[in-house]
N, C-alpha and C positions, 0 to 999 in steps of 0.2 A: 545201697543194695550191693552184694556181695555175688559174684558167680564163680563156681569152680570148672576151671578146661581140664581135662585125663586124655590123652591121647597115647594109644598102644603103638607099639612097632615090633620090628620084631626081636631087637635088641636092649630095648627100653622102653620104663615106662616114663613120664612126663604129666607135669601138671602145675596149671598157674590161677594165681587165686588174682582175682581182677576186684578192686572197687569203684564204684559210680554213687557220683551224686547230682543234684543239680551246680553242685559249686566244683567237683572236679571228676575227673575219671582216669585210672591209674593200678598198675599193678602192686601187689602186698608183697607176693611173696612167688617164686616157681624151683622147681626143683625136677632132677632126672636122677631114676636109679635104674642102676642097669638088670636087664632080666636072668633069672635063674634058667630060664627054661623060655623059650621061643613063644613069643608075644605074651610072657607073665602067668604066673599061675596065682594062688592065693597069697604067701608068702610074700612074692613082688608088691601085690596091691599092698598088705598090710606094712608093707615097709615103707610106700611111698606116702601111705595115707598119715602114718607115725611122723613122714618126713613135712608135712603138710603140718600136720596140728604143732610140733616144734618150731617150726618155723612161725607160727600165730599166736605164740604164746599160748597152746594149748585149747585156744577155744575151739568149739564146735563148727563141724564142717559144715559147709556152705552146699546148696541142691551143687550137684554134678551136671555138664555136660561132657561125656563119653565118644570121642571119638574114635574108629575103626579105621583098620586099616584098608589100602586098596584091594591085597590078597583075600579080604573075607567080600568083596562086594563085586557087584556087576549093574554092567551102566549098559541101559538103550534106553536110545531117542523113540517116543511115543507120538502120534496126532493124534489128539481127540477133538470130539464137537464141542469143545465149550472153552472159555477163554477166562477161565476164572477156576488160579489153580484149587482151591478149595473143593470145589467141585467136580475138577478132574481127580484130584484125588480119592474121591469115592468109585471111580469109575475105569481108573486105570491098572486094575488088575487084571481083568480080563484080556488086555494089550500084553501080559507077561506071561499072565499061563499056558504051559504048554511050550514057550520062547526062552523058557534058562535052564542048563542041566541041573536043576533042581526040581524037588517035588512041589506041586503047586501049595500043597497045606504050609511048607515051609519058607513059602515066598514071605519077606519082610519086606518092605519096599516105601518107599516116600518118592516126592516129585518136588524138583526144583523152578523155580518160576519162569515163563517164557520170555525170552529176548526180547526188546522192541521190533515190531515189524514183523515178527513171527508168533502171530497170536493161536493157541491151541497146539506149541509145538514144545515139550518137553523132555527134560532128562529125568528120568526114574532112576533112582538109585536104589540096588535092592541086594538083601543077606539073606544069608540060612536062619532060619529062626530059631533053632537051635546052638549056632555059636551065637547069638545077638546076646540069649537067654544065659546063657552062659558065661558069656561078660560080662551082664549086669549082676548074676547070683555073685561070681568073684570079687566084684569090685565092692558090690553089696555087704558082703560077707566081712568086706577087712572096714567099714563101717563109712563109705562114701552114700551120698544120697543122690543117688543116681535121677536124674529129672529130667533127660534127654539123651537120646541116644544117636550120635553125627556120624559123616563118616570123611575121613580124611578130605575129600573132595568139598564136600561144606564146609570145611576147616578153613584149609585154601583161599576160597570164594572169602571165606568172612575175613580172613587177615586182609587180604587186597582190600577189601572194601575198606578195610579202617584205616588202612595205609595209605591209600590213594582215592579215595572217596569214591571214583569209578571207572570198575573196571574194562578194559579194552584190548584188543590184542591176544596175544598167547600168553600163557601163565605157566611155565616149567619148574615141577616141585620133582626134587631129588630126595628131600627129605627120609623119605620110607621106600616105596618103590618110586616107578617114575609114573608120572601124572601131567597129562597135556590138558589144560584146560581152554577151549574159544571164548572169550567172553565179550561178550556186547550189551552196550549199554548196562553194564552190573550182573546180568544173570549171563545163565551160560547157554551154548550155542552148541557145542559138541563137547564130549567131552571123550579123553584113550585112556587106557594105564597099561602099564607095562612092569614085569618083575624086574627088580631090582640090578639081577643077574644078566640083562639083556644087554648091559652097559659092556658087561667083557665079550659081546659077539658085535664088533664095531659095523659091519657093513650091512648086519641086520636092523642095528637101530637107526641107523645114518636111511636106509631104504624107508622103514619105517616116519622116520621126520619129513622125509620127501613126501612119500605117499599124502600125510596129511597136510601138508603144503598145498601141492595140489587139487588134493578135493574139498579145501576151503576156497568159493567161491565169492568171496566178500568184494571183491573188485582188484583192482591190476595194483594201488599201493601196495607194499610191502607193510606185515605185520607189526606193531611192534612187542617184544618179547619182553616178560617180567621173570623174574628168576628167584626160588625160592630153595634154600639149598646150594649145594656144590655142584657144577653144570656137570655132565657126564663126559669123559674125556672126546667122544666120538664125534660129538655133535656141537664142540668149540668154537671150527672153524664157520658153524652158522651163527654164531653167537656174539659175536664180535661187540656188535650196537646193543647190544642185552640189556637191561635194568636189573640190576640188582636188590631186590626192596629187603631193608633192614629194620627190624623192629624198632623201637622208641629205646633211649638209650635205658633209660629206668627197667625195661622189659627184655635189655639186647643178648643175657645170659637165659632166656627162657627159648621152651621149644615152640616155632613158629604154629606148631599146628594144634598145640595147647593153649596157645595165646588167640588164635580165631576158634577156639571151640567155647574159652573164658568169654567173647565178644558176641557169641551167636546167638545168645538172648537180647541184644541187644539190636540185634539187626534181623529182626524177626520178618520186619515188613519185604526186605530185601532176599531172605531166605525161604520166603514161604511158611515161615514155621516149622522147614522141615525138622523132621523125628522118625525116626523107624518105629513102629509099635513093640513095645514090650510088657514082660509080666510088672516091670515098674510103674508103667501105665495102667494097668488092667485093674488096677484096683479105682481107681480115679475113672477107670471107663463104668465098670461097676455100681460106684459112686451115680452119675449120669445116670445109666441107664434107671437106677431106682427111684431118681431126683423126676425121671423122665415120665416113671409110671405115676409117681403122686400126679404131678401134673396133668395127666390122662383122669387119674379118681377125681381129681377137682374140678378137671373140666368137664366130665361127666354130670359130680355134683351139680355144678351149674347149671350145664342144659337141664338135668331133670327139674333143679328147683325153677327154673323158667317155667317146662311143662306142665310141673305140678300145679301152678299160678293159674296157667290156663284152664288146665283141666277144672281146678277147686272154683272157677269161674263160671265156667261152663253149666257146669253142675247146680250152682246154685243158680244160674240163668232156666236151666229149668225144671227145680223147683219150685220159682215164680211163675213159671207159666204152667204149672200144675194146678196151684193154689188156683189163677184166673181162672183155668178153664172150670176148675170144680164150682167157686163163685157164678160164673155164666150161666153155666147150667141150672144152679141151682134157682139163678134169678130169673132162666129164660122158664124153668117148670113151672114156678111159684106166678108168674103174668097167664102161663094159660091153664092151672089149675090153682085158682084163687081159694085160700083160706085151706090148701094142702098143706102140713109140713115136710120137708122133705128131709124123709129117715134115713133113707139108703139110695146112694145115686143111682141112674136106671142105665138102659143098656148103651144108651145115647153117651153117660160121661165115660162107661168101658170104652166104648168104641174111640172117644178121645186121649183116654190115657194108653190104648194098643197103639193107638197112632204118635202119640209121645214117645212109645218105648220105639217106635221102628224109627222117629228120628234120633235117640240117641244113640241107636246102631251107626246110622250113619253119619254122625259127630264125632264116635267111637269117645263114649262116655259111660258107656256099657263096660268098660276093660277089669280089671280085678281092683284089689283098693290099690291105689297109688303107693302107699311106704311099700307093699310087697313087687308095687310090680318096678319099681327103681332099683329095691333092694337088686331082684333078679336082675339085672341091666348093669349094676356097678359087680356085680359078686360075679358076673360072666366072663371080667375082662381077663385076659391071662395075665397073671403075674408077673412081674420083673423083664418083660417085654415093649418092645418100644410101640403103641401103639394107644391113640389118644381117643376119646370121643367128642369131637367139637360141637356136634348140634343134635336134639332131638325132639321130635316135634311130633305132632297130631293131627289126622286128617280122614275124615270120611272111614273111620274107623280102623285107620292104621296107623301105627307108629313106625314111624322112620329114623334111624339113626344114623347119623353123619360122622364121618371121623377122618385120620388118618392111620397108617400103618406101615411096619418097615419093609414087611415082606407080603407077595398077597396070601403065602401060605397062613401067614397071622390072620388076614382076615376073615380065611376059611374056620381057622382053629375057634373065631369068635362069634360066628357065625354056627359052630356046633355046640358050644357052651350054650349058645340064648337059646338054642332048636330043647338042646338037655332041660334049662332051667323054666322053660314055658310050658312045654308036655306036647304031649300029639294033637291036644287040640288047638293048636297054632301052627299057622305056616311061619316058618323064617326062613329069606331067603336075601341073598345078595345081588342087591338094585342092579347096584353098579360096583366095577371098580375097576380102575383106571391109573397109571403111573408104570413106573420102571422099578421093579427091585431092588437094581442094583444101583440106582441113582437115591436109593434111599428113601421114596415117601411113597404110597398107594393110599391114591382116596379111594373111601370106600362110602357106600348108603347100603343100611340091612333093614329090609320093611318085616316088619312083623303084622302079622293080622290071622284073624279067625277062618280056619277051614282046613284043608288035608295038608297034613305037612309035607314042606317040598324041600324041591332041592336047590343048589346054591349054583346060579345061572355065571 
């Protein structure tokens, strides 16, 4: 397996091509060309991507991971209620809106996994969605296959992780701008950045290193420092005890933040999987969501062909109790008018068969034929929508349908479809439904049955 690191800056672009197997893991090839124009324009990519395939002997390039620099992104620390970032990450946009001089439509944003000992406490890393979109079209464009999008700070995180197996202490990358990384136990704890340019105002940066000295409260040792890059002249005389981590010698002419962007599929578990969402994604999300609806028609299928089972059951349950009761009758007329034949049943078997039809009212065995009324119930769902029907069933004359949904405006929307598809003389309304939007599922139950149609409770 093959990964490609691209890492932008603002005077070069960089990229190294990494191989893994089970028998070794190692780099092929990395190369840096320098930018025409401040963090690369198209030309840049297409040169480095030309610089890539020559150096492969021309073969085909490998998915990309894309990292970004510190100047396009912004970092706060989030709390949320749950401790499993997967699921913070459906959730933790709402912690941002409104919180970055950005528009909320244009928030990109991903979460990095929480430290030991501080569970539900997170770093969000978030872009303009418009320079994100625009990185990918560029890079896209000179013919990289863009398959994840990092940002310098992932980058970071992943080289140390490969480098030292785990990370701890402070993390000082010069690389592009300046980047303070806390990191505990492998994930990160805080995280600063700083323009590049803050290096020539010496007692502002030097204030700065203090401050966050101080408001790391980790206990009274002294941190220890990893260094990634050329330390800044200000901040030397703190650096004295530093670590310097250097890449693997086979890899020691590549750029460090191309070579943890090459690594960061591989350290998935450790990074959260972080990705910023992009239109390289969107198609793949696309893909899901339509994967999502068959699986919603099927399991629809399903429950109906359950119900059908029941219903084709029922039904013939009583048409055998049709046959007896006519049988009965006819045998109780025939013992007390002997030697009658009996032509036409009298008012005794009517009165038997009204009372047959008011219990299939209340079996709900009475409903329209089955293929039209499933047909209506699958041809209601909305399209290319995330939203499933897991059970539906029969009872005392009503049909109940079970499901889930992404938003409960879906359910509503599903919920006018069937009201459409059944006509006025059916009420449909919505039982129940219950969940969070924005965590992603709403149960929902929609009862259909006979009488004025209502409305959705």
């Amino acid at each position: 397996m093959t990964s490609l690191g691209v890492s932008i800056s603002r005077n070069r672009l960089s990229a190294l091509l990494w191989e893994r197997s089970f028998l070794f893991s190692r780099p092929v090839f990395a190369c840096t060309v320098p930018c025409r124009e401040p963090y690369g324009g198209p030309d840049d990519a297409a040169q480095l991507a030309e610089e890539v395939r020559n150096g492969t002997g021309g073969k085909a390039l490998p998915p990309a991971v894309l990292s970004l620099p510190p100047s396009w992104t912004y970092l706060r620390q989030v709390d949320l209620p749950v401790n499993d970032v997967h699921r913070a990450r459906k959730i933790h946009l709402s912690e941002l809106e409104g919180n970055l001089p950005i528009e909320d439509e244009e928030i990109l944003s991903d979460l990095l996994p929480s430290p030991p000992g501080h569970p539900g406490r997170y770093l969000a890393i978030a872009a303009r969605r418009s320079a994100v979109e625009k990185a990918v079209a560029v890079f896209s464009g000179a013919g990289f296959r863009v398959d994840r999008v990092v940002t310098d700070h992932v980058s970071i995180l992943s080289a140390v992780l490969s480098l030292t197996g785990r990370a701890d202490g402070l993390v000082l990358s010069a690389l592009s701008d300046i980047v303070i990384l806390r990191a505990e136990g492998g994930a990160i704890r805080w995280a600063r950045q700083f323009p590049a340019a803050l290096a020539a105002d010496p007692e502002e940066l030097v204030k700065e290193w203090e401050e966050l000295l101080r408001g790391d409260t980790s206990g009274d040792a002294p941190l220890s420092v990893s260094i990634l890059g050329e330390v800044p002249e200000p901040l030397s005389p703190f650096l004295a005890g530093a670590v310097r981590l250097a890449l693997p010698k086979d890899a020691a002419e590549a750029s460090p933040l191309a070579y943890g962007a090459a690594l960061a599929p591989s350290l998935a578990r450790e990074l959260g999987g972080f990705s910023l969402r992009t239109s390289a994604e969107a198609q793949s999300e696309r893909s899901r969501e339509s994967r999502k609806v068959r699986i919603a028609v099927a399991a629809a299928a399903v429950a109906a062909l359950s119900a059908l089972g029941s219903l084709e059951a029922a039904r013939w349950t009583e048409g055998k109790k049709v046959a007896m009761v006519r049988a009965q009758v006819r045998k109780e007329f025939s013992e007390a008018v002997p030697g009658v034949k009996v032509v036409q049943e009298t008012a005794q078997i009517r009165e038997r068969i009204q009372s047959l039809r008011r219990q299939q009212k209340e079996m709900g065995t009475d409903f329209p034929a089955l293929s039209t009324l499933l047909m209506k119930v699958s041809q209601a769902l909305p399209a290319k929508e995330s939203i499933s029907v897991r059970e539906l069933s029969f009872d005392s004359g009503r049909m109940r349908i079970s499901g889930e949904a992404g938003t409960a405006r879906l359910v509503d929307t599903y919920r006018s479809s069937l009201s459409a598809a059944f006509g006025p003389e059916m009420s449909v309304t919505v039982q129940e439904s219950q969940g969070a939007a924005r965590g992603g599922n709403v149960r929902f139950t929609i009862l259909v049955e006979k009488g004025i149609h209502g409305r959705a409770s």
